[in-house]
C-alpha positions in Angstrom: -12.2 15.3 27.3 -12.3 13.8 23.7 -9.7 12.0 21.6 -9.1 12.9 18.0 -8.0 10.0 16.0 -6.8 11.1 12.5 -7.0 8.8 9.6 -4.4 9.1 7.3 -5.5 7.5 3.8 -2.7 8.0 2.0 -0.7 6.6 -1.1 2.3 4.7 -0.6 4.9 3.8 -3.6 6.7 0.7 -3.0 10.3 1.0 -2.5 10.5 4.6 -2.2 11.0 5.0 1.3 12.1 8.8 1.7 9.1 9.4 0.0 6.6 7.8 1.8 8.4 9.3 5.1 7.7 12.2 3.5 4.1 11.4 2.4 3.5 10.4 6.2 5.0 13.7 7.5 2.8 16.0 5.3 -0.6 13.7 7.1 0.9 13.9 10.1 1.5 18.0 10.0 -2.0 18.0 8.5 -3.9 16.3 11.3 -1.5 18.0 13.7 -3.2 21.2 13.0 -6.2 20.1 13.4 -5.8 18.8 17.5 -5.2 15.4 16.3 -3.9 13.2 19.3 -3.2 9.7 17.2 -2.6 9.5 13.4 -3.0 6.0 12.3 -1.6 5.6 8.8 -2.0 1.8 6.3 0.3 -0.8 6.7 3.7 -1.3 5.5 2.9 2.8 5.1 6.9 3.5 5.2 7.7 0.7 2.6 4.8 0.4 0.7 2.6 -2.9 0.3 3.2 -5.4 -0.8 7.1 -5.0 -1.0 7.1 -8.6 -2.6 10.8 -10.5 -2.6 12.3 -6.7 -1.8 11.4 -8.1 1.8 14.6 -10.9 1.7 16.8 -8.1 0.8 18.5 -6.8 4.2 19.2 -3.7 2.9 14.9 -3.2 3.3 15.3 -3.5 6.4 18.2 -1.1 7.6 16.8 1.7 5.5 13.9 1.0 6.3 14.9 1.7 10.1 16.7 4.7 9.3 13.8 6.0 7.5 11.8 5.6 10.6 14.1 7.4 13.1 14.7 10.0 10.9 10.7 10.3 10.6 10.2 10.2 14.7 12.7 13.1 14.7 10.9 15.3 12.5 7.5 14.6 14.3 9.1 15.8 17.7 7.7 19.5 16.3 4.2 17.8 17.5 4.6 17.1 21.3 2.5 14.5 22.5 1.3 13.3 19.0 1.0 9.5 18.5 1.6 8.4 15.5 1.2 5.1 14.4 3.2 3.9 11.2 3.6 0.2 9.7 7.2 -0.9 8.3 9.2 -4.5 8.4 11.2 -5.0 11.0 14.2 -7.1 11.5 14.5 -8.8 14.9 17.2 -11.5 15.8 17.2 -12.7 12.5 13.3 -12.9 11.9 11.5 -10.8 9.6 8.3 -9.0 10.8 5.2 -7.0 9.5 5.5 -4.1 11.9 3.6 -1.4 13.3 5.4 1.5 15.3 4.0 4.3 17.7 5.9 7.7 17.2 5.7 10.2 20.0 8.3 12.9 21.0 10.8 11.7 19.0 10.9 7.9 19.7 9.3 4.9 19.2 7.1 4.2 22.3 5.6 0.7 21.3 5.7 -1.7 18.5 3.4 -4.5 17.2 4.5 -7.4 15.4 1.6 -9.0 12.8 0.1 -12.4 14.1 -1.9 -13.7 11.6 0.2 -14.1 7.8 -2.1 -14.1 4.5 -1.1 -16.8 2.3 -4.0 -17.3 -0.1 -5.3 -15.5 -3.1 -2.6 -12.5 -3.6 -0.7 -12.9 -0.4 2.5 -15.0 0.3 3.1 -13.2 3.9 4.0 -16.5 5.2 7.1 -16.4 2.6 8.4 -13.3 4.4 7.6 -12.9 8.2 7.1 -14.8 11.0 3.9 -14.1 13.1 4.0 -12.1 16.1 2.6 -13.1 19.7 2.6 -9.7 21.8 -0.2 -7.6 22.6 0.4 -3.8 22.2 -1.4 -1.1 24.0 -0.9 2.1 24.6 -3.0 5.2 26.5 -4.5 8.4 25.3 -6.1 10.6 27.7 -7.2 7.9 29.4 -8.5 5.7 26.5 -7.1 2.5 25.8 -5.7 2.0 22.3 -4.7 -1.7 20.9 -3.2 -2.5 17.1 -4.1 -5.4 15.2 -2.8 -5.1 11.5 -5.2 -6.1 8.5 -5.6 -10.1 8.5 -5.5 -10.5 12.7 -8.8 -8.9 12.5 -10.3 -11.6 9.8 -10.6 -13.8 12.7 -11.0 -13.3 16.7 -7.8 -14.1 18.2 -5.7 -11.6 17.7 -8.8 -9.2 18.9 -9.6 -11.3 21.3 -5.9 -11.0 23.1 -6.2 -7.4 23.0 -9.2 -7.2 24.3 -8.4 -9.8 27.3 -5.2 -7.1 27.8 -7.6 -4.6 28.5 -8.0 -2.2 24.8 -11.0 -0.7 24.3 -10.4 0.8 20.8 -8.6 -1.4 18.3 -6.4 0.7 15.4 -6.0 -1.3 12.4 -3.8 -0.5 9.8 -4.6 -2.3 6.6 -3.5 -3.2 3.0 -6.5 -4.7 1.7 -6.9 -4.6 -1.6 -9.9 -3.9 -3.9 -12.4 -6.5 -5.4 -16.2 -6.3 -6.0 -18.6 -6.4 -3.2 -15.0 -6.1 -0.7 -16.8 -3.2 1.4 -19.5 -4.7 2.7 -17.1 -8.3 3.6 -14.9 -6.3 5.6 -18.2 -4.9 7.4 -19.1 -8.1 8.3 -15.9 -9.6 9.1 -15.0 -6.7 11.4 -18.6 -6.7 12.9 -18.1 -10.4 13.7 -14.7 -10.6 14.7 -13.9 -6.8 16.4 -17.0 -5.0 17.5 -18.7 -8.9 18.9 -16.0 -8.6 21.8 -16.9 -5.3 23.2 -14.3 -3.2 20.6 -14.6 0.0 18.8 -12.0 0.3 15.9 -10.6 2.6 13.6 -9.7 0.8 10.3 -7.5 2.6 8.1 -7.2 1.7 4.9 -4.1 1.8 1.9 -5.2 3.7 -1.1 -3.2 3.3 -4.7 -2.4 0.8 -7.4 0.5 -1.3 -6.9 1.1 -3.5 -10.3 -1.9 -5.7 -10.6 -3.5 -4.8 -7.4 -5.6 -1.7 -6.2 -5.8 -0.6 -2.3 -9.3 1.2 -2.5 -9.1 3.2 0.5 -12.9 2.8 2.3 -11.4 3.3 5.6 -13.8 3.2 8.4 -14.8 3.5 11.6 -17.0 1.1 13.9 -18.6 1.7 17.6 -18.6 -1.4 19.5 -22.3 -2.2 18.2 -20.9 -2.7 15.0 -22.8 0.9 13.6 -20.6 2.6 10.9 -19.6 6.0 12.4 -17.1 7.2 9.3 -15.8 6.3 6.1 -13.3 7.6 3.8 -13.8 8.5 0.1 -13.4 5.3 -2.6 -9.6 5.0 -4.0 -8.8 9.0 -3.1 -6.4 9.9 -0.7 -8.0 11.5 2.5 -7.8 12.4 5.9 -10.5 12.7 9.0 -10.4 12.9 12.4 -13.1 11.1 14.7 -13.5 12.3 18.2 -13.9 9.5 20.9 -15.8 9.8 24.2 -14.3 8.0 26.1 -14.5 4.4 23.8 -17.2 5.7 22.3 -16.4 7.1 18.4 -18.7 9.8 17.9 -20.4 10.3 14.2 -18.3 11.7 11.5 -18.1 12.2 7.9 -19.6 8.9 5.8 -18.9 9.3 2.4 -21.1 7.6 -0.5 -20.9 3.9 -1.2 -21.1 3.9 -4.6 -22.5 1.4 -7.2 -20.5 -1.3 -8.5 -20.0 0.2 -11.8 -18.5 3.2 -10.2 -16.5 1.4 -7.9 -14.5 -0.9 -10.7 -14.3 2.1 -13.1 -12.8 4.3 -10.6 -10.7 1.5 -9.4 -9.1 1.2 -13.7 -9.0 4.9 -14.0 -6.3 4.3 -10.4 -4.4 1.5 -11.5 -3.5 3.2 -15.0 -2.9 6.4 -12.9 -0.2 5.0 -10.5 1.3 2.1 -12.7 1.8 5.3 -15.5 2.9 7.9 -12.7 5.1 6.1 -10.3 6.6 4.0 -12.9 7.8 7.0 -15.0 6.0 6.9 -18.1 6.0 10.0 -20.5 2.3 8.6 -21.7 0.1 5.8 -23.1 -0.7 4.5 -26.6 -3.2 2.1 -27.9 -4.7 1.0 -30.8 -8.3 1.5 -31.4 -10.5 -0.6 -33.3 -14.1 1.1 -33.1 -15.4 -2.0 -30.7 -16.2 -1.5 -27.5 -13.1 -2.9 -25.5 -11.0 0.0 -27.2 -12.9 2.4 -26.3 -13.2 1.6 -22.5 -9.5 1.7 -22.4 -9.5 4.9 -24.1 -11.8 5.9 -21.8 -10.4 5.2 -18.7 -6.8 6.5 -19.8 -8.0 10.2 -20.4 -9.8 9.8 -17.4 -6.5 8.9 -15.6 -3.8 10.6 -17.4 -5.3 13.5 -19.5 -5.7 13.7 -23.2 -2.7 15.2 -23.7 -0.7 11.5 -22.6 -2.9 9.3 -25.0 -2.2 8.7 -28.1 -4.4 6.1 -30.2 -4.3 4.5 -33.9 -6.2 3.2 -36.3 -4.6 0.2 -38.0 -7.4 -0.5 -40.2 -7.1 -3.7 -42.6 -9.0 -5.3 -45.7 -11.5 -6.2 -43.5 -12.4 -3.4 -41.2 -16.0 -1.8 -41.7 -16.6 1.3 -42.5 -18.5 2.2 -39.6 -15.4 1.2 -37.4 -13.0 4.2 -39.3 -16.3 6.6 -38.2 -16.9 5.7 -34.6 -12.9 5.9 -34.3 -12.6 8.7 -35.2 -15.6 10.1 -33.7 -14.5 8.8 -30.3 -11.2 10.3 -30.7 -12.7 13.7 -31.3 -14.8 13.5 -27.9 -12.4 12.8 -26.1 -9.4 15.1 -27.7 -6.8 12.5 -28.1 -4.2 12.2 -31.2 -6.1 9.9 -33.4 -3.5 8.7 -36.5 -4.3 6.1 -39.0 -2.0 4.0 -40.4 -3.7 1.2 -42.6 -2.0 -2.5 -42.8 -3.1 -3.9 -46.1 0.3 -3.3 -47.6 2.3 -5.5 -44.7 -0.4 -8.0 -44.4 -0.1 -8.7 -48.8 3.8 -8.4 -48.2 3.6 -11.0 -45.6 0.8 -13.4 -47.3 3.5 -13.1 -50.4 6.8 -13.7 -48.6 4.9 -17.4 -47.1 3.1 -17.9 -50.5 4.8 -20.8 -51.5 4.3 -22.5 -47.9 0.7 -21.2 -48.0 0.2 -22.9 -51.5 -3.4 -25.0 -51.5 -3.9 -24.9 -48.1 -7.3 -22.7 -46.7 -7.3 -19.5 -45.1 -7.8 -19.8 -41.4 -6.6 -18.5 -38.1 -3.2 -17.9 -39.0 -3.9 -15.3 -41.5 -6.1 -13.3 -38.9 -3.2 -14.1 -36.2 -0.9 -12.3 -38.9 -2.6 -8.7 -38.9 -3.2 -8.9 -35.2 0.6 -9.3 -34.7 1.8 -6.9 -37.4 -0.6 -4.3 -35.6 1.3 -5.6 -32.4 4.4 -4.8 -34.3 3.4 -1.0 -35.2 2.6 -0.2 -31.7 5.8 -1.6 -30.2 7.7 0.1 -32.8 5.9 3.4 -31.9 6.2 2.9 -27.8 9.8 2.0 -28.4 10.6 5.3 -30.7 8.4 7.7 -28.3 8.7 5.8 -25.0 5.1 6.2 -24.3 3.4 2.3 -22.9 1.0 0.4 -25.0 -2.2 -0.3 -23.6 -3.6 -3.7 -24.4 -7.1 -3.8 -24.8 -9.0 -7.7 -24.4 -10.8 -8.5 -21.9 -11.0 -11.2 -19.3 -13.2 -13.4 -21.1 -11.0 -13.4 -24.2 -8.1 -14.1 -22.0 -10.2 -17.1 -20.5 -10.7 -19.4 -23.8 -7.7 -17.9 -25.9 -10.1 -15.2 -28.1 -6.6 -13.4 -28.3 -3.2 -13.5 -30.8 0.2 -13.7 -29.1 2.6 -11.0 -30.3 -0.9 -9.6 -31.4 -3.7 -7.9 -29.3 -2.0 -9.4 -26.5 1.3 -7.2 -26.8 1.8 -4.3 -24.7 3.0 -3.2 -21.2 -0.2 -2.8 -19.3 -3.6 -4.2 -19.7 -6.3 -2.7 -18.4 -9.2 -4.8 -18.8 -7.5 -7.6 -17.8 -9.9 -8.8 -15.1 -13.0 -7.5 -16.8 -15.5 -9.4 -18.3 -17.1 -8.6 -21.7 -20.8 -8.5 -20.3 -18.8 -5.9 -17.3 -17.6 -4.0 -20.0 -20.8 -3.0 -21.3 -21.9 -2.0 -18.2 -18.4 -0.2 -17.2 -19.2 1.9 -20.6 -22.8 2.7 -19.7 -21.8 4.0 -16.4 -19.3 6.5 -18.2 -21.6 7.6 -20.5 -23.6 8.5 -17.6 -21.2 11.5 -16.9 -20.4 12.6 -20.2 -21.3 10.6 -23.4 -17.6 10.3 -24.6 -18.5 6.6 -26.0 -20.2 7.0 -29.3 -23.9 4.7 -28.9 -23.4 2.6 -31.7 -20.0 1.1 -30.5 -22.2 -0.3 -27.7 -25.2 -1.3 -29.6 -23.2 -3.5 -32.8 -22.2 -7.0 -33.1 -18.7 -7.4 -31.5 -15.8 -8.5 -34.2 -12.4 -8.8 -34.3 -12.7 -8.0 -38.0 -9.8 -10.3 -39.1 -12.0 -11.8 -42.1 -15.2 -10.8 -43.8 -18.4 -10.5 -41.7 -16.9 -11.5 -38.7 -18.4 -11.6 -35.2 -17.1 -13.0 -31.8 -20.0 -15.1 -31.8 -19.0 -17.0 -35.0 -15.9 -18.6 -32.4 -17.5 -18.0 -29.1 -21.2 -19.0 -27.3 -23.0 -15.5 -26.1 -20.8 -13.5 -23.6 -23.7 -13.9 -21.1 -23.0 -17.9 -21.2 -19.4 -17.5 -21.6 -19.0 -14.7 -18.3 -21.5 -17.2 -16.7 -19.3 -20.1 -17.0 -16.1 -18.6 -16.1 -17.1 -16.7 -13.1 -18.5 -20.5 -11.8 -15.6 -22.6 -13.2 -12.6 -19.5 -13.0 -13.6 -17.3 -10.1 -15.6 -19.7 -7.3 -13.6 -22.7 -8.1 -16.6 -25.1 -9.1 -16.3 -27.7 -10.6 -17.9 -29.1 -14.6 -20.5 -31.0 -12.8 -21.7 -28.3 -10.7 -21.3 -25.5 -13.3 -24.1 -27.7 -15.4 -25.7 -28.1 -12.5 -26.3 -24.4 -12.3 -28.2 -24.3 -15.2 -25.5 -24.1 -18.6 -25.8 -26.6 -20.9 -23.4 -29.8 -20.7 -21.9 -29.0 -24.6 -21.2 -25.4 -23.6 -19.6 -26.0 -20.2 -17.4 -28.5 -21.7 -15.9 -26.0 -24.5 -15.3 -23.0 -22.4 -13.5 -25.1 -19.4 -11.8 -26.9 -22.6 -10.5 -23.9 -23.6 -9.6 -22.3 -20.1 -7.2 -25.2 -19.4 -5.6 -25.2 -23.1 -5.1 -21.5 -23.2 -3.0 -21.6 -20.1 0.4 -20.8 -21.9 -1.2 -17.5 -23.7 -2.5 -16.4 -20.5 1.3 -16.5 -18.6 3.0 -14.4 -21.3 0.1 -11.6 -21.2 1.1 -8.0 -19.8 0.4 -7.7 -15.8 -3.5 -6.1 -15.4 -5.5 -4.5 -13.1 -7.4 -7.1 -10.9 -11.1 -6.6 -9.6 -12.8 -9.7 -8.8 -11.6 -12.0 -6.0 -10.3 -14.3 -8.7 -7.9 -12.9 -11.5 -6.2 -14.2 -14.3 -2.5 -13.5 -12.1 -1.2 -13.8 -8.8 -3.8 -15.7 -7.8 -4.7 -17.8 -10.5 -1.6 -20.5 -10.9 -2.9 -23.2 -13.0 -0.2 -25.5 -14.4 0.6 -25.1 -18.0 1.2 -29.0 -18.6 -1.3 -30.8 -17.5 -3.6 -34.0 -18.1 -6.1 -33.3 -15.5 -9.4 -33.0 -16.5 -12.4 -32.0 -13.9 
């Protein structure tokens, strides 16, 4: 006699409690129909994760439990059906990262997080208090212990449930997405689950939540660490894995795709949920002809539809010729509303209203700062009159050394590229192009320029992007220091600039729109850098 464990893979909304019960329900039913026994769903899947500072609010917690009693009463239908569902949990005053088991109406068991994240995006230690109690429970004779997310990044928390006597760990997770994640949860759960003699069934959140995206991946390992399932890449899903005994028997193992394909799918997500579950009627953004612009064009049709993207073309004294064409070719791919709506007449009106302050001194940065902002303006003006969000377009190594204009480029409600490298945005291009060539060739194959004076290119301000990303992903990213950046190979002059410049553009950096993170190290949550400071190193 086998045991079906159903994954639920679902998509949580923070906050929105009646509609995640309902969410979990509709799993639930599904795998109930298909002879599920269990039905392990992602953590915090009744609240949502992470529920940030909504966690000191006691309110939280009462409807939170409410929520859950009301959802154990309407899984009674399904007699004997464990299901397993993760939710806070006040206890004599202490708050707790919580995993129920739902069966015939109640709650049978409950599991109290051990082990509290409090590096890189997580502050659980802020909230809860760690847990000390084993929870098991029994299936047809099978064993089942719950470990939640970070107990299994190290072997205590297995190791206890183990020594209790689980053969199968369930671990409901809120992991969130950065490149090359997959295969370090492989190895982590390899060393730290399957080395002690446990199958386990990791099950995954899937959605974007703010800044952050919960990919999905969810998995499942046989005791000799050998992938028996995994779940599709930032989709919701369901699958059931029969176990033997202990033993998981082979299921379903969807693609692991390339990197490319990953991040891209991971942008096209974030815009997806931050639009949908934050209400907005549609996106706007302004597009130049270069290639950042058209990524984020890209990605929003891919995530919202034509029909919710609007762009425009704020074209200036100094925009080329070929930058009105590929616009406007681009828009046509991709069957947007393209407008125009040139700035030469507010840029003169501005240059004569500060004329007499302006008298005998160059031209400079602060006349190119003054059409980036008045194309800030136009946007606003148009998201405020039409309610749809602007879309910023720079990237993450303009955000790194200050390439970008306050109140200009930089304003907006949502920027997508946020955490992307130039030299990643290239290749995020190239990989859509590969399913339909919506990106015209020569926006990829040109000089980039902001197009703010005559013959323009980033490189006139900027070292090559492949030095630039090279240095910040050292410096920025793994933490290392000048000397060991040289060390690496850049030269001493270049190093010195760009770390320069990551340090002094600290203040631009905190009043840019929350984006979409992909790499382990992004310019938000977990990048807090003082904005005063002397130290140099």
């Amino acid at each position: 006699m086998t045991v079906k464990v159903a994954i639920a893979q679902i998509n949580s909304t923070v906050g929105d409690l009646s509609g995640n019960r309902a969410r979990i329900f509709a799993f639930a039913e599904r795998a109930a129909a298909q002879g599920a026994d269990i039905v392990v769903t992602p953590e915090l899947s009744l609240a949502g994760y992470p529920p940030e500072d909504l966690l000191l609010r006691e309110a939280f917690y009462s409807q939170s439990a409410e929520q859950v009693a009301g959802l154990a009463a309407d899984l009674a239908v399904f007699p004997g059906l464990h299901v397993l569902v993760g939710l806070p949990i006040m206890k004599e005053g202490a708050r707790f990262n919580a995993v129920v088991v739902l069966v015939d109406g109640r709650i049978s068991a409950t599991y109290f997080k051990a082990e509290l994240p409090n590096d890189a995006v997580f502050d659980e230690k802020r909230y809860f208090s760690a847990g000390e109690e084993v929870c098991l429970f029994t299936v047809k004779g099978v064993t089942f212990g719950i470990n939640i997310c970070e107990d299994t990044w190290f072997e205590r928390a297995p190791g206890r449930a183990r020594a209790a006597g689980a053969q199968v760990l369930l671990v409901p997770n809120g992991s969130p997405y950065h490149m090359h994640k997959l295969h370090l949860r492989d190895d982590i759960m390899r060393a730290n689950v399957c080395a002690q003699g446990l199958a386990l069934v990791y099950v995954n959140l899937v959605g974007g939540q703010d800044e952050l995206i919960f990919d999905g991946n969810s998995f499942v390992m046989d005791q000799a660490g050998q992938l028996q399932a995994q779940l599709k890449h930032v989709e919701e899903d369901l699958q059931l894995i029969e176990f033997d005994g202990a033993v998981p028997l082979p299921g379903n193992i969807a693609e692991r795709l390339s990197v490319e394909a990953q991040v891209y799918q991971a942008l096209v997500l974030g815009v997806r949920d931050y639009i949908g579950k934050n209400g907005f009627p549609g996106v706007l953004l302004g597009l130049s002809g270069g290639v950042d612009s058209a990524l984020t064009l890209a990605v929003a049709v891919d995530a919202l539809g034509a029909d919710k993207v609007r762009t425009v073309m704020m074209p200036s004294p100094y925009t080329a010729e070929i930058s009105w064409i590929d616009s406007r070719d681009m828009a046509k791919r991709t069957g947007v509303r393209y407008d125009e709506i040139p700035i030469a007449t507010c840029f003169d009106a501005f240059l004569g209203t500060l004329a007499s302050d302006f008298a005998g001194l160059p031209l400079d940065a602060t006349e190119e700062n003054i059409q980036a902002r008045i194309r800030g303006t136009m946007l606003m003006a148009l998201s405020n009159k039409h309610g749809a969000i602007v879309l910023t377009t720079g990237n993450k190594s303009e955000m790194a050394v200050g390439y970008c204009t306050l109140y200009g480029d930089m304003a907006g409600g949502f920027a997508v590229l946020k955490d992307i490298a130039k030299t990643l945005v290239y290749r995020l291009c190239a990989y859509r192009n590969t399913i339909s060539p919506i990106i015209p060739e020569r926006i990829l194959t040109r000089a980039p320029s902001a197009e703010l004076r005559p013959d323009q290119t980033d490189q006139d301000s900027l070292p090559p992007y492949e030095i630039l990303d090279g240095i910040m992903q050292l410096f920025m990213e793994e933490n290392r220091s000048v000397d060991e950046v040289v060390a690496a190979g850049f030269r001493t002059e270049d190093v010195a600039r760009i770390t320069h410049l990551i340090k002094i553009n600290e203040y631009k950096r905190r009043q840019s729109p929350v984006g979409i993170r992909v790499t382990h190290r992004a310019f938000g949550r977990d990048w807090r850098y003082p904005i005063t400071s002397k130290f140099r190193a």
